[in-house]
C-alpha positions, 0 to 999 in steps of 0.5 A: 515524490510525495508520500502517498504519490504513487509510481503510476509506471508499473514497469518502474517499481523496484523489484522489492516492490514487484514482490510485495505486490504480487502478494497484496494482488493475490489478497486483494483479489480474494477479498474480491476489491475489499481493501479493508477485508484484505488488510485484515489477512495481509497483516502478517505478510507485511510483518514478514516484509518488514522482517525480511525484505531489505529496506521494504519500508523506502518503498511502501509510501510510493509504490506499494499501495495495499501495505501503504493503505493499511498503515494510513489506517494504522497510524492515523492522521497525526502519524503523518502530519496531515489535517483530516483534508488531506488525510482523506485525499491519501486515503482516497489517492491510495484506494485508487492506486490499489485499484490500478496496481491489483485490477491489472 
C-alpha cells in the first residue's frame, strides 16, 4: 500500500491503530471536524504514541489518518518526495479519510 493510501476496512486496522484512533475521534470531534484545530491539541499525543506504542510509525501512513495529516504538514512536500500536484491530493486523500474514520 501507497503511502497516504488508507485501510478503507475499518475492521482491518491493527490494534495499535484501533488505539490511536480512538484518540484522534475523540480530538477530532471536539474541534467539531476542524482537523487543523485538533492537530494543535493532538500533538502531544502523537509524541506519546511515538514514545510508547510499539512501531506506531509502520501504521501512520496507512491507517491513521489524523496523526498522518499532522505529519504531511509537518514535514512538508519535500519530506515525502511529492510535487506540489501530489502533495495536495495526499492532503486532500487524507482529509477524506479522516472524515470516514472519525464521522462514524
Amino acid at each position: 500500500m501507497e503511502y497516504f493510501d488508507f485501510e478503507t476496512d475499518l475492521e482491518n486496522l491493527d490494534e495499535r491503530s484501533v488505539f490511536a484512533n480512538r484518540i484522534c475521534k475523540l480530538i477530532f470531534e471536539k474541534h467539531n471536524g476542524n482537523l487543523d484545530a485538533a492537530i494543535v491539541e493532538a500533538e502531544p499525543y502523537f509524541n506519546d504514541l511515538e514514545a510508547f506504542v510499539r512501531n506506531i510509525y509502520e501504521l501512520v501512513e496507512n491507517e491513521i489518518p489524523l496523526y498522518a495529516y499532522y505529519r504531511l504538514l509537518k514535514y512538508g512536500a519535500d519530506n515525502w518526495g511529492f510535487d506540489e500536484n501530489e502533495y495536495k491530493e495526499k492532503i486532500a486523500k487524507t482529509q477524506d479519510a479522516c472524515r470516514l474514520y472519525y464521522c462514524v
